[in-house]
C-alpha positions in Angstrom: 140.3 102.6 130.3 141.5 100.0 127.9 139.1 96.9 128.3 142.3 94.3 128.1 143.7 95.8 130.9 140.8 96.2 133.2 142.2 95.6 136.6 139.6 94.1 138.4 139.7 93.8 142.5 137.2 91.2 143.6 135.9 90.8 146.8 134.1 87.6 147.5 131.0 87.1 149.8 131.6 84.6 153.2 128.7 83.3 152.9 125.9 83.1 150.1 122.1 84.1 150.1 121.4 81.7 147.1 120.2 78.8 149.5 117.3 81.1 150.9 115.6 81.7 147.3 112.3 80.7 146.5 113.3 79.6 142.9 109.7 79.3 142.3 108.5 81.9 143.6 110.8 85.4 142.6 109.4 88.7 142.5 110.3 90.8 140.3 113.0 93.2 141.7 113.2 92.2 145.5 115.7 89.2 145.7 118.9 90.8 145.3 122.8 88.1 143.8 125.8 88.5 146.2 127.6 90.6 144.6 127.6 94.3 143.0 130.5 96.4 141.0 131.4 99.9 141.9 133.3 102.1 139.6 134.1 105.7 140.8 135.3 108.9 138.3 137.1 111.1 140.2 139.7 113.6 138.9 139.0 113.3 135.6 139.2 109.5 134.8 137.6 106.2 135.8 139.2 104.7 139.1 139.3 100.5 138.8 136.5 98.5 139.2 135.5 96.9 142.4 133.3 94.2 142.6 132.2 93.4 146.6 129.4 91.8 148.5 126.1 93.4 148.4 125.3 95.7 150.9 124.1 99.7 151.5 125.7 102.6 150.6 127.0 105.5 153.0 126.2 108.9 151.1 126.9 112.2 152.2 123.2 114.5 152.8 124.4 116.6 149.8 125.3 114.3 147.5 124.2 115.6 143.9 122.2 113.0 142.7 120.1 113.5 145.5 119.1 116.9 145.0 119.1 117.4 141.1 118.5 114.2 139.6 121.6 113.7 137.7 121.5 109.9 137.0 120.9 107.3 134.3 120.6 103.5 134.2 120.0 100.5 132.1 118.1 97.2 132.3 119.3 93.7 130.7 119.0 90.3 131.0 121.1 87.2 131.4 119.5 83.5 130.6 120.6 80.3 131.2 121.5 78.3 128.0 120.4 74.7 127.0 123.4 73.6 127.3 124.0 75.2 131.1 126.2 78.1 129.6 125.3 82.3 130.2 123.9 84.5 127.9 123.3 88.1 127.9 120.9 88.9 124.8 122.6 92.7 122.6 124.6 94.3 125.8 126.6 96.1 123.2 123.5 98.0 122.4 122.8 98.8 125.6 126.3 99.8 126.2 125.6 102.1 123.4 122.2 103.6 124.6 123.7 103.8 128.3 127.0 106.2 126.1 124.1 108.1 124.7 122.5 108.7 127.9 125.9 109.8 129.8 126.3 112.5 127.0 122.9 114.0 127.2 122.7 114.0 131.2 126.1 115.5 131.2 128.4 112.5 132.6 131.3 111.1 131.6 131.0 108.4 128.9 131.7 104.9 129.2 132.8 102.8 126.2 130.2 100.3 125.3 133.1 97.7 124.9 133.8 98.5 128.5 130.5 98.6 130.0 129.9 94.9 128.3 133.0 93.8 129.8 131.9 94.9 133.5 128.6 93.4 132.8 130.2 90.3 132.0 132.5 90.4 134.6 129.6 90.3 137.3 127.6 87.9 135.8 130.3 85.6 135.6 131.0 86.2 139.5 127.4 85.3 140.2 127.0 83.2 137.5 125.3 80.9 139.9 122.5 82.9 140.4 121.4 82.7 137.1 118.2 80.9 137.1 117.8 77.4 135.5 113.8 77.6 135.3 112.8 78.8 131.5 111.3 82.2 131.4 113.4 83.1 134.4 116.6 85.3 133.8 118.9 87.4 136.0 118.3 90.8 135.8 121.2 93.2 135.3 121.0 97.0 136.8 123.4 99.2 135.4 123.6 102.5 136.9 125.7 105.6 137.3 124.8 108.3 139.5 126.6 112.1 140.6 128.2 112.1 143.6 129.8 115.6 144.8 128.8 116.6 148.3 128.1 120.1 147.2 124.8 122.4 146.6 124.2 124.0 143.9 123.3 123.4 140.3 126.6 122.2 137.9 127.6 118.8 135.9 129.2 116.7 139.1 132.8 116.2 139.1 132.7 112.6 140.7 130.7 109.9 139.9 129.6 106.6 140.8 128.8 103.5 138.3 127.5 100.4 139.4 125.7 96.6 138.6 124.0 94.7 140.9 121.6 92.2 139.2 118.2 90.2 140.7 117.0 86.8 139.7 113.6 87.3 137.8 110.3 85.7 137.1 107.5 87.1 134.5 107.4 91.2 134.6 103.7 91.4 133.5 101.4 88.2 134.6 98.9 89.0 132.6 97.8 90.6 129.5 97.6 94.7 129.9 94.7 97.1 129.7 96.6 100.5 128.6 95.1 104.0 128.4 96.2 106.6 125.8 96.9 109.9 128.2 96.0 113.3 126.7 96.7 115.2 129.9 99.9 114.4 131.5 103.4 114.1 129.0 106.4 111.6 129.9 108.4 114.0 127.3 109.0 116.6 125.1 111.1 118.0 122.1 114.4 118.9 124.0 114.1 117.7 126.6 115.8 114.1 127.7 113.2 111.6 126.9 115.9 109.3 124.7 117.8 109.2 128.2 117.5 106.5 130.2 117.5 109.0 132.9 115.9 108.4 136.4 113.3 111.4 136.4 111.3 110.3 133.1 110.4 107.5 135.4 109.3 109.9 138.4 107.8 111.7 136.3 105.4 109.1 135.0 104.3 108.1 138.4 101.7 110.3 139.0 99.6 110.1 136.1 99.7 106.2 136.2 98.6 106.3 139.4 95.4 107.9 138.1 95.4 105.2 134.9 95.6 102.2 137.8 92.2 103.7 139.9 90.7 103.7 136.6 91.8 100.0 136.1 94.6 100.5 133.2 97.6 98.2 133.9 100.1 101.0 131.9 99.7 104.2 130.0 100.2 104.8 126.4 102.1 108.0 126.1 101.4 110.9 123.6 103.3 113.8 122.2 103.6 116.6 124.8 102.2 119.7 121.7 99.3 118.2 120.3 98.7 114.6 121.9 97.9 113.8 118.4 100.9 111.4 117.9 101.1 107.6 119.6 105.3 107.2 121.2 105.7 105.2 124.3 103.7 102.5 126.4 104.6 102.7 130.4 108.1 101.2 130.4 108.1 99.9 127.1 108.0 100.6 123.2 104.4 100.1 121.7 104.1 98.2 118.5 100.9 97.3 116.6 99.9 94.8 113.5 97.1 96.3 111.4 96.0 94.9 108.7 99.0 92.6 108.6 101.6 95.5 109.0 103.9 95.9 111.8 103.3 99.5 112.9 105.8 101.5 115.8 106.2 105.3 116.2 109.4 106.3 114.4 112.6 106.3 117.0 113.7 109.4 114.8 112.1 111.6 117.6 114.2 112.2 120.5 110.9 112.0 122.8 110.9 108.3 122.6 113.8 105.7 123.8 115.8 103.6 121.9 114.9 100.1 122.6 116.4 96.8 121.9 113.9 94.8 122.1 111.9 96.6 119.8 114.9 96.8 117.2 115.2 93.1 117.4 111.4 92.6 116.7 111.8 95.0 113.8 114.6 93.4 112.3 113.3 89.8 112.4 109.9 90.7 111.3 111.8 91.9 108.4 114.0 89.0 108.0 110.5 86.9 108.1 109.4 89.5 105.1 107.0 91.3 106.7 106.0 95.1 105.9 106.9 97.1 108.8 106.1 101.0 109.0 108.4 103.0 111.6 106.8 106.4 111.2 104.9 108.7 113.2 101.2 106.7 114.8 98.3 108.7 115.3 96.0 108.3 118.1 93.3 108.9 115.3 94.2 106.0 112.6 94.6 103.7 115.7 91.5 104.5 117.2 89.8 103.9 113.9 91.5 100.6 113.3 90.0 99.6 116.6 86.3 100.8 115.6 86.7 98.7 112.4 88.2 95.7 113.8 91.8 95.9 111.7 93.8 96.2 114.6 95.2 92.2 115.3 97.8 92.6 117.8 99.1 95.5 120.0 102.0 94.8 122.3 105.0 96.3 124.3 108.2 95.6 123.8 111.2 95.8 126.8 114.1 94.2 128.0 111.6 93.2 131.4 108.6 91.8 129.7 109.9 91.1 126.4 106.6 90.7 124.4 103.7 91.9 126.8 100.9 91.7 125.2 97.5 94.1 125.0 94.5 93.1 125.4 92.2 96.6 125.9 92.9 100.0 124.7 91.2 102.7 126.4 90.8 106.2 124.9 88.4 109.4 126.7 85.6 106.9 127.5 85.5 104.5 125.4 87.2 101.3 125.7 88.8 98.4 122.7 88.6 94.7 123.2 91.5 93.0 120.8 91.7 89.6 119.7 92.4 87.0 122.3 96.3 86.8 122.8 96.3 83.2 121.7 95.1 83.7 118.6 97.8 86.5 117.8 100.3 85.0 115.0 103.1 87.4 114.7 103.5 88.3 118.4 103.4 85.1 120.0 105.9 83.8 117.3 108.3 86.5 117.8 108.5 86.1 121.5 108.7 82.4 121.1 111.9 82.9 119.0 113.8 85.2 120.8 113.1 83.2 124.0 114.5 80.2 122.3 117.3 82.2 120.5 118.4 83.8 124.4 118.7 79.9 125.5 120.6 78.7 122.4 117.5 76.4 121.3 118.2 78.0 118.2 120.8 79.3 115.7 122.0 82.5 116.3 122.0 83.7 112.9 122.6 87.5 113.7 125.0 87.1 116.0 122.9 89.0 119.2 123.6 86.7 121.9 126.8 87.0 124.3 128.3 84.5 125.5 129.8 85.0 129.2 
């Protein structure tokens, strides 16, 4: 589908929710813009895109997704400008990661130019939803799901993409206690963990469930053979500064997703001339680090939280107090400027904000 000639059939609410918000008062995921886009694939090619009040969806019991899990998603963010414009902070790379993800679930592939456009497209519909209140954003849920009434075990023939998006406070209040996890594995060599792919996250569940009773906020991933090597933090990336490096677990595995917030942190730390190491992390040099005081910031990175900082690290039965978040140099200024850069308070240099 050529993105210039996107035909685009638009449906328009009667009435708007926007007047019932609690603009100071939004939790994350729960409030719900009045619109969403549906795009069907059905006989082999993408059917035009429909963009229609929010409501339910009818689905037939035996619809695929349903039974075997074949679906993938992606999380962004718009932000209201300065200067009362949109932005959308990178969608092309998450156009990107979503293509990656169609190919290794098995689903037909959607341009990245194209998913940006649709993106765009809605956002500009509800472009009123977009909060004004800095730190708020409007969250954007792309998704794309199988859709054959039919059992039994294949690549679905139909499909069903879709965006709706949610206006958005803070994703993490408060600093995070994390637990490295030696028992349980989000994913392993082969297997789909560089998807985006809805059953990494059920899959997770469980053993964070356990983490929470013990009082950990998220759960710091390990490799599924040896649970020797450091990959993932709960939703996000993990990243660490020891002894005035930037440390992150190499993307080079497929085991660990691609994210864009972490790629952005990378890139400007090394615009700012800071060593940065993306390599394999072992549980053992960090766990040392801690014992002698060298670690000086540990953090997740994500399109929901952005920056969430960590403030314990908890390992068998021993746990590690790090320096108070305030005093954290790198981290704090890196959130600070690509908060400001997402509002246009300052010069996009690198050309990773789109305009709607």
């Amino acid at each position: 589908m050529n993105t210039k000639t996107i035909n685009f059939q638009v449906e328009k609410t009667a009435e708007s929710k926007i007047n019932a918000v609690d603009w100071d008062n939004l939790p994350f995921g729960k409030v719900f813009s009045d619109h969403m886009l549906e795009m069907d694939y059905a006989d082999g090619k993408w059917q035009d895109p429909v963009i229609r009040p929010f409501q339910d969806l009818k689905m037939h019991p035996a619809t695929s997704v349903i039974h075997y899990g074949q679906s993938i998603f992606e999380g962004l963010k718009a932000y209201r400008k300065e200067d009362g414009s949109v932005s959308i902070f990178r969608p092309e790379m998450n156009g990107k990661r979503f293509a990656e993800s169609c190919k290794r679930m098995c689903m037909p592939e959607l341009s990245p130019e194209l998913f940006v456009e649709l993106v765009a497209k809605l956002v500009e519909i509800d472009e009123a939803w977009v909060p004004k209140k800095e730190g708020y954003s409007l969250y954007i849920r792309p998704f794309l799901f199988a859709m054959d009434d039919y059992i039994g075990i294949k690549p679905s023939d139909t499909y069903k993409f879709m965006i709706f998006t949610c206006p958005v406070g803070a994703y993490y209040a408060q600093p995070l206690n994390v637990k490295i996890e030696e028992n349980y594995t989000r994913a392993a060599e082969g297997g789909v963990g560089r998807a985006k792919t809805a059953g990494n996250y059920a899959a997770s569940l469980y053993p964070a469930m356990l983490g929470q009773k013990e009082g950990f906020h998220q759960l710091v991933w390990t490799d599924a053979k040896e649970h020797k090597y450091i990959e993932e933090s709960g939703t996000m990336n993990i990243m660490f500064v020891i002894d005035d490096v930037l440390i992150t677990p190499s993307e080079e595995s497929d085991t660990i997703l691609r994210g864009i917030t972490k790629r952005s942190v990378v890139e400007v730390a090394q615009q700012w001339g800071m060593k940065v190491e993306e390599r394999k992390v072992t549980v053992e040099e960090i766990i040392t680090a801690c014992k002698e005081g060298r670690v000086q910031e540990a953090f997740g990175a994500g399109t929901a939280a952005t920056i969430a900082p960590i403030k314990m690290i908890g390992f068998r039965d021993e746990k590690f107090e790090l320096p108070a978040v305030e005093t954290r140099e790198f981290s704090n200024k890196v959130h600070q400027y690509l908060d400001d850069l997402k509002i246009g308070k300052i010069a996009d240099e690198n050309n990773w904000v789109f305009n709607v």
